[in-house]
C-alpha positions in Angstrom: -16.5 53.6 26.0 -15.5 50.0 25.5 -18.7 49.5 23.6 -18.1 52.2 21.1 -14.4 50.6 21.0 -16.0 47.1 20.3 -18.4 48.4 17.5 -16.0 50.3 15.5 -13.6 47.2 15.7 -16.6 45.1 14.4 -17.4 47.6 11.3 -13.4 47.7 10.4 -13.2 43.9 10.4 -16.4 43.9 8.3 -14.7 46.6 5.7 -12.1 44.2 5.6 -14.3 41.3 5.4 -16.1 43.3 2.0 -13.1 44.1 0.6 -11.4 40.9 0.5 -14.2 39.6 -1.9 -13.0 40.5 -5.2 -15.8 41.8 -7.9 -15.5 38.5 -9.4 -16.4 36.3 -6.5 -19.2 39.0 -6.0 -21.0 38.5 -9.1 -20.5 34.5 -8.9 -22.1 34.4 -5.5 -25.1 36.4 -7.1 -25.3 34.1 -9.7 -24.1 36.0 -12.5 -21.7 33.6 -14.1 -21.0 35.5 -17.0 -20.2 38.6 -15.3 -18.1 36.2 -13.3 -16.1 34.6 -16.5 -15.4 38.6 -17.5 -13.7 39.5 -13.8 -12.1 36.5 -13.5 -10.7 36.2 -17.1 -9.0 40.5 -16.7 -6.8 38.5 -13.7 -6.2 35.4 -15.7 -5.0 37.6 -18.9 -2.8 38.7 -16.6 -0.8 36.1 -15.7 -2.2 32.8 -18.6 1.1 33.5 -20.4 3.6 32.3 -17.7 0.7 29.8 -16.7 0.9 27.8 -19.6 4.9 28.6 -19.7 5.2 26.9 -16.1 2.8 24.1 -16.6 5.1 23.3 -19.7 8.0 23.2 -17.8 6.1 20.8 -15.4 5.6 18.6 -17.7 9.0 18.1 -19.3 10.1 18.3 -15.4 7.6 14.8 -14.8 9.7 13.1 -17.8 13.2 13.8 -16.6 15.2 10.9 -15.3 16.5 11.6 -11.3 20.0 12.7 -12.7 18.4 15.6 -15.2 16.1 16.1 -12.2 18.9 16.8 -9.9 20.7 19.7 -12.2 16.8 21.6 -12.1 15.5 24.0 -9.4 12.5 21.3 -9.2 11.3 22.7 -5.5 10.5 25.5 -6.8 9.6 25.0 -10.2 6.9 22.0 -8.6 5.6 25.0 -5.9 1.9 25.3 -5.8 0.7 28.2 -7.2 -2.7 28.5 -5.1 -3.7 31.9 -6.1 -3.3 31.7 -9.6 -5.1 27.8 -8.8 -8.0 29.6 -6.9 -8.5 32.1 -10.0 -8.7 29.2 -12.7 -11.3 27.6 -10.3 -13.5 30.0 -9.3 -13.6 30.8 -14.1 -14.0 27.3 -13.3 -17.5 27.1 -11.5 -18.6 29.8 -13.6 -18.4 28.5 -16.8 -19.7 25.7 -14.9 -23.1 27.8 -14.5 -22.9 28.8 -17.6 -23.2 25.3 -18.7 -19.9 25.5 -20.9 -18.5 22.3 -20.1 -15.4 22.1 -22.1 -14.1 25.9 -20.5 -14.9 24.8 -17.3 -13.2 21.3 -17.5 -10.1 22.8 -19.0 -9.8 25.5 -16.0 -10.3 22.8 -13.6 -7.3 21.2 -14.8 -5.4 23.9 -15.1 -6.4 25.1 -11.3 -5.3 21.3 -10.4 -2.2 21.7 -12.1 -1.0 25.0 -10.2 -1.8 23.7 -7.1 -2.0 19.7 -6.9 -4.1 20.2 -3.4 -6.7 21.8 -4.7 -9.7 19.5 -3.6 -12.4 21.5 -4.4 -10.9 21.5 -8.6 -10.7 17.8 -8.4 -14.7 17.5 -6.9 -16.4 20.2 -9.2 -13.5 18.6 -12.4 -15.4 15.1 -11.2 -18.9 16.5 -11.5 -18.7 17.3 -15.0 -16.7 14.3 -16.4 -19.0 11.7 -14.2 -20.1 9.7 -17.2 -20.3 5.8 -17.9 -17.3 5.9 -20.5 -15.3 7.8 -17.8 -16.4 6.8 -14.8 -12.8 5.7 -13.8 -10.9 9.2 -13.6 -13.9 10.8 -12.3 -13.6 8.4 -9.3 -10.2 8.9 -9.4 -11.1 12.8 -8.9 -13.4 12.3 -6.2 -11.1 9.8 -4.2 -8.3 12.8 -4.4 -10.7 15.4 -3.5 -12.3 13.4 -0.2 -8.8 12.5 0.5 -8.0 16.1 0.8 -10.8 16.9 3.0 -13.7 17.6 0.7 -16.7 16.3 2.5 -19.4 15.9 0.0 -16.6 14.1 -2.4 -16.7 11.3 0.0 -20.5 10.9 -0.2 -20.3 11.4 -3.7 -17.4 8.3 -4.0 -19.9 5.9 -2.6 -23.0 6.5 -4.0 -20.8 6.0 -7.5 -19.4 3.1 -6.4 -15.9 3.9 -6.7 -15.0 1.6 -4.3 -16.2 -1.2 -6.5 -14.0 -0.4 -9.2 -11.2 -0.1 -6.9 -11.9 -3.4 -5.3 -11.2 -4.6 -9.3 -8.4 -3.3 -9.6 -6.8 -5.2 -6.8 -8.0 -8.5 -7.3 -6.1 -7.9 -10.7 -3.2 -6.6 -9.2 -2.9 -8.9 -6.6 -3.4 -11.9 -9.1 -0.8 -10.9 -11.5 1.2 -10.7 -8.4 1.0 -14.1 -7.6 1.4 -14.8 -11.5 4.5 -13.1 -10.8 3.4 -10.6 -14.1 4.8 -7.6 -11.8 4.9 -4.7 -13.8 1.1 -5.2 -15.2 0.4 -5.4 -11.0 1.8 -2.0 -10.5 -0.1 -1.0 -13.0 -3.4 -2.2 -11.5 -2.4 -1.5 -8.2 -1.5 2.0 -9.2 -5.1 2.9 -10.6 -6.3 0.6 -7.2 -4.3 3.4 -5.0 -5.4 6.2 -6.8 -8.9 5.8 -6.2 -8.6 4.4 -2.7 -5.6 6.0 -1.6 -6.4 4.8 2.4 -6.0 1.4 2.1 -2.8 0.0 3.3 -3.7 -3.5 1.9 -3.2 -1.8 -1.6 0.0 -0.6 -0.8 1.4 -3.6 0.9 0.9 -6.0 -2.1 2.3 -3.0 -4.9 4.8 -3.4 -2.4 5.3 -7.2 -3.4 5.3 -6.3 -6.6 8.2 -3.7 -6.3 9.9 -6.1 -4.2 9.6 -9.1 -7.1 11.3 -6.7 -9.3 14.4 -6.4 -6.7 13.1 -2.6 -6.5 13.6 -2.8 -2.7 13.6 0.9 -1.6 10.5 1.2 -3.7 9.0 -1.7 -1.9 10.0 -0.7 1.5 8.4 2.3 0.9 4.9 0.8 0.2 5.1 -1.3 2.9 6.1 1.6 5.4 2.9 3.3 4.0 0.4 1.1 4.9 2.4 0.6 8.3 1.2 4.5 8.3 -2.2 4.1 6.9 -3.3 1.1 9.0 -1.0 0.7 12.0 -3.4 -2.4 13.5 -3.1 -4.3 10.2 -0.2 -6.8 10.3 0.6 -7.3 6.4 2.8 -4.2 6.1 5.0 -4.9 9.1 5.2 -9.0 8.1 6.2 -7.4 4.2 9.0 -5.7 5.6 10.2 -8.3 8.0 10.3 -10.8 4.9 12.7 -8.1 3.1 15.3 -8.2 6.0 14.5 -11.9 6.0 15.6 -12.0 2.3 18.7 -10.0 3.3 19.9 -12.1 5.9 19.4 -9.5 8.6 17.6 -11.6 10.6 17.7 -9.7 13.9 15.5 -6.7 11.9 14.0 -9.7 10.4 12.4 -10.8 13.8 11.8 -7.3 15.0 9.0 -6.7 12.0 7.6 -10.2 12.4 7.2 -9.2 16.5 5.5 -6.5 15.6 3.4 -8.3 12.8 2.3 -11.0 14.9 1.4 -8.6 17.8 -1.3 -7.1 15.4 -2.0 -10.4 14.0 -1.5 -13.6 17.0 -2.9 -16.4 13.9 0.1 -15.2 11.5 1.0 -18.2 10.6 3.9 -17.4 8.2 4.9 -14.9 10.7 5.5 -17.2 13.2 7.0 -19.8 10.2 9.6 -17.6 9.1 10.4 -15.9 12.9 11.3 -19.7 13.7 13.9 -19.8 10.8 15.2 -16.6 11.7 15.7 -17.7 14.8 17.3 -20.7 14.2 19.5 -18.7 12.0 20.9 -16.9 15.1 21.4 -20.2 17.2 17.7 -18.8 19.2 16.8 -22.8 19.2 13.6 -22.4 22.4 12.3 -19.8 20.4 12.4 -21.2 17.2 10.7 -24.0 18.9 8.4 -22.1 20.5 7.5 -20.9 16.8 7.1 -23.8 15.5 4.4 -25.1 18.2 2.4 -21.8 17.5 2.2 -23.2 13.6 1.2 -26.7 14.9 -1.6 -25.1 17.3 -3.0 -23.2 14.1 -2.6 -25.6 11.7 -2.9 -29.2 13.8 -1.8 -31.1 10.6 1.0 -29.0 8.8 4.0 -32.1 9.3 6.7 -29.7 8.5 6.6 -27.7 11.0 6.8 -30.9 13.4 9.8 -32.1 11.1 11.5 -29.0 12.0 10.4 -28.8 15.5 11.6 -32.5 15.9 15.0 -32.0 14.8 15.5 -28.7 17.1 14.6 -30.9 19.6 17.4 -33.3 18.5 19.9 -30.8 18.5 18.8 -29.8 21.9 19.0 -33.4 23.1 15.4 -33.2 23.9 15.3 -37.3 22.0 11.8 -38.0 23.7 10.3 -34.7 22.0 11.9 -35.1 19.1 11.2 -38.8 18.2 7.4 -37.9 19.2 7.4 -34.9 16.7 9.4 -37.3 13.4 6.5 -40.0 14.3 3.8 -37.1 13.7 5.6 -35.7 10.4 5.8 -39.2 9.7 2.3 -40.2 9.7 1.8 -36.7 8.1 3.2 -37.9 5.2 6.4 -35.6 5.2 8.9 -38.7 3.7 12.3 -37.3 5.5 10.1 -37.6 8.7 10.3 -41.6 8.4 13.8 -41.8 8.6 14.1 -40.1 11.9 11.3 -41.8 13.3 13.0 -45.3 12.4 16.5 -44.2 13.8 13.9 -43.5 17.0 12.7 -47.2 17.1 14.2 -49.8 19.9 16.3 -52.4 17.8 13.6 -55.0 18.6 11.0 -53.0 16.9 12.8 -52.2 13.7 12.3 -53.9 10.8 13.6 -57.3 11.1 16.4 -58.6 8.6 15.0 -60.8 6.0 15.7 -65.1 6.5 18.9 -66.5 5.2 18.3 -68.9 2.5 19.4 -72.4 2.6 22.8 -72.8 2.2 23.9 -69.6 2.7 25.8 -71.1 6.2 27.9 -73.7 4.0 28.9 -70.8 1.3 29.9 -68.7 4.9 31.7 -71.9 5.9 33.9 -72.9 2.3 34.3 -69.1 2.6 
């Protein structure tokens, strides 16, 4: 009795299973593409109209400013549509077989723009536009479509290379960064992110550049991301400590830089900047503290002994302190040589030049 149970469940579930393929998917998967690009084009007829209508709207949605956004329905005018998506996708592939490049790339896009997550759109989209004088957005394509968990787009990004052009981004970001030219490195950065869209070192430094243009929330938000991306990589968490630090909130300010020099115990500037923000809360034995982690990575650097030395001085630690304005000294730091000569015994100062003759009668008439 169970058996006969147990068979006549299968044979329902594989009616099911039958029905659910629609006649269009039918003749694709036997290779029939144009009896495919008729099926699936009596559905799209169907609803192209308010397709195009909604990908309009869409459009004019993307150019709005946040106020005009905020008087639109935008959750549910941006909803993904994945069943009309999965129709223009599937008229897609079989134009695609047809060889029709143009109808397929345009349905593609289409499919992409109904449903943004549609990874398998942005892989077959890259396929066809793959070509030396576009071999930017088709990365760009197969970055999105690996990131969204198509496996053979993330074989396909390295054996193109992607990375590389990535990689060129960045550098050009990241040097019109330090050029201070931040709106070209968001630019660059932008593209960098888009094609590698898992590398928290992109997002930190677009995060530098946000945060040169006082666009702080912006900034924070990059920085939070790669935080997210890479969790073991220190540069997020020292970016945001450096935007409390800029704030005067020191006290978040040494939080991030804890955190960022628990991922990363060479940090130098982490430990640099922890020491002022410590000092900046009266925290004098940490600061210190700080300050002798710079001189163990960098034996040489005589600021940080400048500043160590004149904790020290504070703290009445004179011993330490003269010791550490001697190094600066010799480091050639020049504010260094001062302390170190209020340090010397009188006998060893610089003696007082001679009197000259005569100078005892002029004292005398005087």
């Amino acid at each position: 009795m169970h058996k006969k149970i147990t068979i006549v469940l299968f044979a329902i579930g594989l009616t099911v299973a039958v029905k659910a393929q629609t006649p269009a998917e039918d003749k694709f998967k036997k290779g029939d593409f144009a009896g495919a690009v008729t099926e699936y084009t009596k559905e799209i007829d169907k609803i192209d109209a308010e397709v195009q209508t909604l990908i309009k709207k869409r459009a004019e949605y993307d150019k709005m400013s946040e106020y005009e956004r905020a008087l639109v329905d935008g959750g549910q005018l941006m909803e993904a549509k994945k069943d009309w998506s999965k129709l223009y996708n599937g008229r897609g592939k079989s134009y695609s077989g047809l060889t029709r490049k143009a109808d397929a790339v345009k349905d593609f896009s289409t499919a992409i723009a109904l449903d943004p997550k549609n990874g398998e759109a942005y892989y077959e989209r890259a396929l066809l536009t793959n070509t030396s004088d576009n071999k930017e957005n088709a990365c760009i394509d197969i970055s999105t479509a690996a990131s969204l968990g198509v496996e053979k787009a993330k074989i396909l990004f390295d054996d193109n290379f992607c990375w590389n052009i990535a990689q060129q981004h960045y550098k050009e970001g990241a040097s019109n960064v330090m050029f201070r030219k931040y709106e070209d490195a968001i630019k660059e950065l932008d593209v960098a992110i888009k094609l590698s869209p898992d590398s928290g070192r992109y997002y930190s430094k677009r995060g530098q550049a946000y945060a040169g243009l006082n666009k702080t929330a912006k900034a924070m938000e990059d920085f939070t991301k790669a935080t997210e991306i890479q969790p073991n990589n220190s540069e997020g968490y020292y970016q945001i400590a450096m935007v409390y630090y800029n704030k005067d909130d020191f006290e978040n300010a040494i939080k991030y830089f804890n955190m960022a020099i628990e991922k990363n115990p060479s940090l130098y500037d982490g430990y640099l900047n922890r020491a002022t923000a410590c000092e900046r809360q009266q925290r004098f034995t940490s600061a210190i503290y700080d300050y002798g982690r710079c001189i163990s990575l960098r034996p040489n650097d005589g600021i940080a002994y400048l500043r160590r030395g004149q904790l020290e001085k504070e703290m009445k630690n004179n011993l330490d302190a003269c010791k550490d304005f001697a190094r600066a000294a010799q480091l050639g730091v020049p504010e260094a040589q001062e302390y170190a000569n209020d340090c010397l015994d009188p006998s060893q100062k610089k003696p007082k030049q001679p009197k000259k003759k005569g100078d005892d009668e002029e004292e005398k008439g005087e």
